[in-house]
N, C-alpha and C positions, 0 to 999 in steps of 0.2 A: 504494500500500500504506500501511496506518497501521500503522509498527511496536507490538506488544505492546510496554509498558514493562520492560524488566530486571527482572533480581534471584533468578527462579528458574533453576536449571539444566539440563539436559540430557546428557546423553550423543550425538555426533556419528556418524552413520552415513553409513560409505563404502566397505557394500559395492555390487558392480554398479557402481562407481566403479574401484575397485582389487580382485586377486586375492585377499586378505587383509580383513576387518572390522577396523577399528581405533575406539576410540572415544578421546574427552578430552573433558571438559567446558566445556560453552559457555554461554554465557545465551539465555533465551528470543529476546530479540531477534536473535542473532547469529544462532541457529538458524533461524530463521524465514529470515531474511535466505539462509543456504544452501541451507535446502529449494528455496525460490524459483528461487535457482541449477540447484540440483538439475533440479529441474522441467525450467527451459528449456533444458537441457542433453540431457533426453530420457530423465536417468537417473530412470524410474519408479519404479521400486519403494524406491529409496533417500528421494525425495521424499515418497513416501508415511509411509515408516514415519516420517520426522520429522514432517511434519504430524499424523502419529496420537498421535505421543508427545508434540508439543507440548500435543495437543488435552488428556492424559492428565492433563497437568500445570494446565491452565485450560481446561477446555472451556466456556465462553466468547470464546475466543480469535478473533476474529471474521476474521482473518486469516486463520492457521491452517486456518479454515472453508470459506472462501471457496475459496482455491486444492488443498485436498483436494478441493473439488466441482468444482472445472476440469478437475482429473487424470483425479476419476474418471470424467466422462463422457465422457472421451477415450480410457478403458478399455472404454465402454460398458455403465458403472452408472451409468444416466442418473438413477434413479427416487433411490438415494443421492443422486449429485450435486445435484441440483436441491432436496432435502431441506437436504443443508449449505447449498447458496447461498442460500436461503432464510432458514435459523438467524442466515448472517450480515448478511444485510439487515436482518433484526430488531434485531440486537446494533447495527450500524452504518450506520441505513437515510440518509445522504446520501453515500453515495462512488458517484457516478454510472457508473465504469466497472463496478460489482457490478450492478448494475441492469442494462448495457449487456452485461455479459459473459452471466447468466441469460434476456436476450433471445434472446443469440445460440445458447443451448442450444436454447431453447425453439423458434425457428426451422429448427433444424437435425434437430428433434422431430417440425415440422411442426405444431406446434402454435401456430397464427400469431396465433391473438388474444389466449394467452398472452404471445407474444413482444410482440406492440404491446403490451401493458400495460407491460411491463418496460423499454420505449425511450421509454414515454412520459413516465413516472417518468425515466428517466437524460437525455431533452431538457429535461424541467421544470428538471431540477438543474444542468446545464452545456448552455444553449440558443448557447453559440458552440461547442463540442467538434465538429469537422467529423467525427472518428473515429465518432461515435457517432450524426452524422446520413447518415453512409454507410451504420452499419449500418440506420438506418431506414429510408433509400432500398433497400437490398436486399432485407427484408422486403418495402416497399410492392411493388418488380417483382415476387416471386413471388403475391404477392396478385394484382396484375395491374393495380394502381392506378396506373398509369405518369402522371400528372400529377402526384400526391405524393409519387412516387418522383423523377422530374422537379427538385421542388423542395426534395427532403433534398439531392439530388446536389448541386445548383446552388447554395445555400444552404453548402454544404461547400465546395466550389471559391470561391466568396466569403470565407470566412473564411480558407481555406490553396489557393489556387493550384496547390499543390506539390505536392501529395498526387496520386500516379502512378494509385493504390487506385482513388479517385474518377473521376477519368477515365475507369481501364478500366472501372469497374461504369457510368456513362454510356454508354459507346460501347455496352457489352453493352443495354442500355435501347435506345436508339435500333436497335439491331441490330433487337431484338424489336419494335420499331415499326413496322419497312419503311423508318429514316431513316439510309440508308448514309451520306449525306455526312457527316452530324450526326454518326454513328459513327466514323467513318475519321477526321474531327477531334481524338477527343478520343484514340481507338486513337496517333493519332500524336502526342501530349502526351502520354499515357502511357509511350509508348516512348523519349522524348524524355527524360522524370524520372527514368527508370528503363528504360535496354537489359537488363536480364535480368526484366525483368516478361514472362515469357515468354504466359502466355494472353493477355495485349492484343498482343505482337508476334504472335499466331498471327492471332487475330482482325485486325488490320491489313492482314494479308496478307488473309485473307477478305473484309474491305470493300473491298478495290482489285476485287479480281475478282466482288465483286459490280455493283459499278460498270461492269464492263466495262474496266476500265486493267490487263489483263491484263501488260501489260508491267512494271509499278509492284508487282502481288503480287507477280511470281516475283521482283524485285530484293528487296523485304522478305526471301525467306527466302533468297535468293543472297547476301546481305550477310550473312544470319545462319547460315550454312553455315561461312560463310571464318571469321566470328570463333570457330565451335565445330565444328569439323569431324566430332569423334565425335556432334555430337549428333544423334539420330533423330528428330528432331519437323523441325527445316528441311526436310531431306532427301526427307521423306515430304511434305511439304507444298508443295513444289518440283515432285514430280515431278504433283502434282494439277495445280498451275497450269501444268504448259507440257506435261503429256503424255509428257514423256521420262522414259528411264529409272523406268519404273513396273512396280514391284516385284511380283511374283505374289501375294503377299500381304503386309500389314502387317509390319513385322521386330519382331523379339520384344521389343528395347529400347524401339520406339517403343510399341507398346500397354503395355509393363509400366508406363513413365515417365506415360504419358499416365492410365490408371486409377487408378495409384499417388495421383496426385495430387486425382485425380476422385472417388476414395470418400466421403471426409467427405460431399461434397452431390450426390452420384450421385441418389440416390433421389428428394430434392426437386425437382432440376433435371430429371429425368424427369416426376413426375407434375407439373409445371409445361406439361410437355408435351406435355400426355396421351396418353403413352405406354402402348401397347396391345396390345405384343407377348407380354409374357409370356400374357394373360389367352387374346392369342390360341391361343398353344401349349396351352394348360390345356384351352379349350375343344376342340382337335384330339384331346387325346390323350382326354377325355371321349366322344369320338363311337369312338374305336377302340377301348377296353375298358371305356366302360360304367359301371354302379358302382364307386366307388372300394373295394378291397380289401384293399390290400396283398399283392399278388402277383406282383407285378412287379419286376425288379432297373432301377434307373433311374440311367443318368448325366445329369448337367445338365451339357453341354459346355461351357464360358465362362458359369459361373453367376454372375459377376458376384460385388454382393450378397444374391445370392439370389431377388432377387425373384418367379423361378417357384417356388421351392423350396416354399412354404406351400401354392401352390394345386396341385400335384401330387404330393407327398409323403405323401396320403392312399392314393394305388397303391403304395406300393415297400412292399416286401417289404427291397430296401438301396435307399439312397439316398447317389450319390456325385457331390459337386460338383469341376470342375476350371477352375483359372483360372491364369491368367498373374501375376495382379495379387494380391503378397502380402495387399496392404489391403482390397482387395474381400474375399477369402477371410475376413480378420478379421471383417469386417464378414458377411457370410454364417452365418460361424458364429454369431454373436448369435443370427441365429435359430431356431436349436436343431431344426431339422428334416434337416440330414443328419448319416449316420452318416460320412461320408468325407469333406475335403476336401484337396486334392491339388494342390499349386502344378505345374503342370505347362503347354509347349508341346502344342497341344490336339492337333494332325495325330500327333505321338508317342505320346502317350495312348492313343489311339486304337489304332494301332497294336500295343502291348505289351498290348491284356487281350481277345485273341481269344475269341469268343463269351462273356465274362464279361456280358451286357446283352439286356434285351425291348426298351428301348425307351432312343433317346438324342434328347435336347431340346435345341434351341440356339437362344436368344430375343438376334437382333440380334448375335450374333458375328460369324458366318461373312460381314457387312458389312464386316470387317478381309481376307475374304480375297479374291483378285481370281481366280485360278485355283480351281478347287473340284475338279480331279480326285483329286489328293492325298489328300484331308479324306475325300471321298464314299469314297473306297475302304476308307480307315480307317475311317469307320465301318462301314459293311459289315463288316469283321472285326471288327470289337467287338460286332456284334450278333449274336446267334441265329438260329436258323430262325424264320423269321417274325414277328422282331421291326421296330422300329417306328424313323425317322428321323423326326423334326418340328421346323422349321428355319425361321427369317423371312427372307428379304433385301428389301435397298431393288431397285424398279425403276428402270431405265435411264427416264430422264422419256419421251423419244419413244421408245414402243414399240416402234415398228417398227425402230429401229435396226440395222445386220448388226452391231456391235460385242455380243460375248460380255458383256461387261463396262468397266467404267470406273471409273476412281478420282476423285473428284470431288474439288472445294475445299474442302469439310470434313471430307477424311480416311477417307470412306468409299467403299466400292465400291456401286456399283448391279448388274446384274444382267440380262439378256436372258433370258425363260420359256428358250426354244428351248433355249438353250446349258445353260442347268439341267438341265433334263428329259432329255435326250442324256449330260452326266454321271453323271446318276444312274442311269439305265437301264444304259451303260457301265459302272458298277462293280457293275452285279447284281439293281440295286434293283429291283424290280416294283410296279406299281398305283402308281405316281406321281400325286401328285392335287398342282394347285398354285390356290390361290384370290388372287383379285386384290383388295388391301383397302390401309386406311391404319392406317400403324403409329401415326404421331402424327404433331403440329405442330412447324414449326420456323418461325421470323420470321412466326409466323400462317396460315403456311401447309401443307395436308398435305404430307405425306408417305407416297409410296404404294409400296405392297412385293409380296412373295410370301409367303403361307405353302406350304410344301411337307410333306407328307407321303409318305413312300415305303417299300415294306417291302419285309424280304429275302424271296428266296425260300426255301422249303422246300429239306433237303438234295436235291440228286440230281434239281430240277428244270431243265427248261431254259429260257429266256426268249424270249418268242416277241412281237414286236412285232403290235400291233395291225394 
């Protein structure tokens, strides 16, 4: 930060801090010096309004600038934000971590040649700052430029060693390669600099069992069990690697914990993967009603951040999204296409709004559940007569498997056709149609699923198997 110089005043704000607003006068720099505080403390709105009022007092204030446009695209006024950090690059274009920070907007924008200008500018300026060749390494994997990603990493770990960060974004690199060892190295320096860097201890536990040292994951998260016992991320990632004690479905802490933290770069780290499930449900529910109209009441069952919500919220008539993950919702609503969204356990949901729905969409959820009798029957009461279920899962790799389902080493469940189709039928559904396709890539390789379609029947009919 370059403090503003003193001299002019302010009035201090602390409310959303305290029950009560209280003000006293401070100097610009003190204030600036609190909002800051403010900020990293999480109190928003308090931080704002001093950044605004500083601004009020010198809007030149290049400072002031800058970390209003942090705030606010953390708020998801991105198009503001990136307007301030811009104002203040002008005002004070060599403080390399402004440059480094408006990259990182830009990146998280998706807007990646954006973002390389902005890192290229903040390496010009501080060419040893590891911080800031991590984050160029991160850009370069999602481009997919993994040998210049390669060498921001390695180029960062040369300057600071220590940096836990670098590591895990490495090991994550090498993951996406197909080079477990090389992963599992730097996963276990990671873990090493820092025991609560908990995504490199997950991912550590994954390169063991990718390796095949199956005995080596489950210690990872057996170790990491004893030191946190409440927590849901070992537990669930325990019972992948050794089989036991495996849960009917995901528990509601571990997917909340897990999204929760997932939102900021959910979206990028998907279409990174060309991920293809929403577009798939879009195209299913286009073959079952045809032109879009608005006619239709639509739930998005675990709509994430939305991402089916654009391409099928030209049919609803309402549109109501429901998720676990308060931050995904956040992030959902941004995109201003549902009328509802609803923090809710989805099998409940379901449950509590009997024939309120035509038609319920669920793109890569129901991969959290491992049992699906629950859920199928639930929704069957939320739908209508002759409304409409559209659902992806991952497949079990060897088809023919007799296991129903499995929980695998990334946390998700695969899926058996048979045992699907038997459920669904089971809780009422009729004309079950399931097509065999890949949802997306993961370490370069697909990833093959079900899409399922199934509808209720009309009141007062019977179900009559083929």
């Amino acid at each position: 930060m370059r403090p503003t110089p003193g001299g002019n005043t302010i009035d201090e704000v602390t409310d959303g801090v305290a029950q009560s607003t209280q003000f006293r006068h401070v100097d610009a720099r003190e204030a600036l010096v609190m909002a800051v505080q403010l900020h990293q403390q999480g109190y928003l709105d308090a931080a704002q309004e001093l950044y605004r009022r500083l601004l009020e007092l010198d809007s030149r204030n290049a400072n002031a600038l800058h970390y209003l446009g942090v705030l606010l695209h953390a708020r998801g006024q991105s198009d503001e934000a990136i307007d301030c950090m811009r104002q203040s690059i002008v005002l004070d274009p060599e403080v390399p971590d402004w440059h480094a920070n408006l990259g990182n907007v830009m990146l998280n924008l998706r807007r990646l040649e954006d973002a390389a200008d902005a890192y290229a500018v903040a390496v010009g300026l501080a060419p040893d700052n590891a911080a800031i060749l991590n984050n160029l390494g991160a850009l370069r994997r999602v481009q997919q430029r993994f040998p210049e990603a390669e060498a921001a990493f390695l180029k960062g770990l040369q300057l600071d060693p220590a940096r836990a960060d670098v590591h895990a974004n490495l090991g994550n690199l090498y993951g996406d390669m197909g080079l477990f060892k090389q992963a599992f190295k730097h996963y276990c320096e990671a873990v090493i600099l820092d025991p609560k860097l908990y995504p490199a201890r997950t991912m550590l536990g994954i390169a063991y069992y990718s390796l095949g040292r199956f005995d080596e994951a489950a210690k990872v998260y057996r170790d990491w069990t004893v030191e946190e016992p409440d927590n849901p991320l070992p537990r669930h990632y325990l019972a992948a690697c050794t089989g036991e004690a495996v849960p009917d479905r995901a528990e509601d802490d571990y997917v909340e914990a897990t999204f929760d933290a997932f939102a900021e770069s959910f979206d990028g780290k998907l279409e990174q993967l060309s991920y293809r499930a929403p577009q798939l449900v879009a195209d299913a529910v286009a073959r079952i009603h045809g032109k879009p109209g608005k006619r239709i009441d639509i739930l998005d069952a675990g709509c994430g951040t939305g991402l089916c919500g654009p391409l099928v919220a030209p049919y609803a008539r309402r549109f109501v999204g429901v998720d676990l993950s308060s931050r995904m919702l956040d992030k959902a609503g941004l995109r201003g296409v549902y009328d509802e969204l609803q923090k809710a356990e989805l099998t409940a949901y379901l449950e509590d709004v009997t024939g309120d729905y035509d038609l319920v969409i669920s793109a890569d959820t129901l991969c959290y559940f491992g049992k699906l009798e629950a859920v199928s029957k639930a929704a069957h009461n939320a739908l209508r007569a002759q409304g409409w279920l559209v659902f992806t899962l991952e497949s079990i790799v060897d088809g023919e498997s007799a296991e129903d389902f499995r929980l695998n080493p990334h946390g998700r469940y695969s899926h058996n056709r048979d045992y699907v189709e038997a459920v669904l039928r089971a809780a009422g559904f009729a004309r079950v149609e399931a097509d065999y396709l890949e949802l997306r890539t993961e370490v370069g390789l697909p990833v093959q699923g079900w899409l399922f379609s199934a509808q209720r029947l009309q009141s007062g009919s019977v179900l009559v198997d083929a």
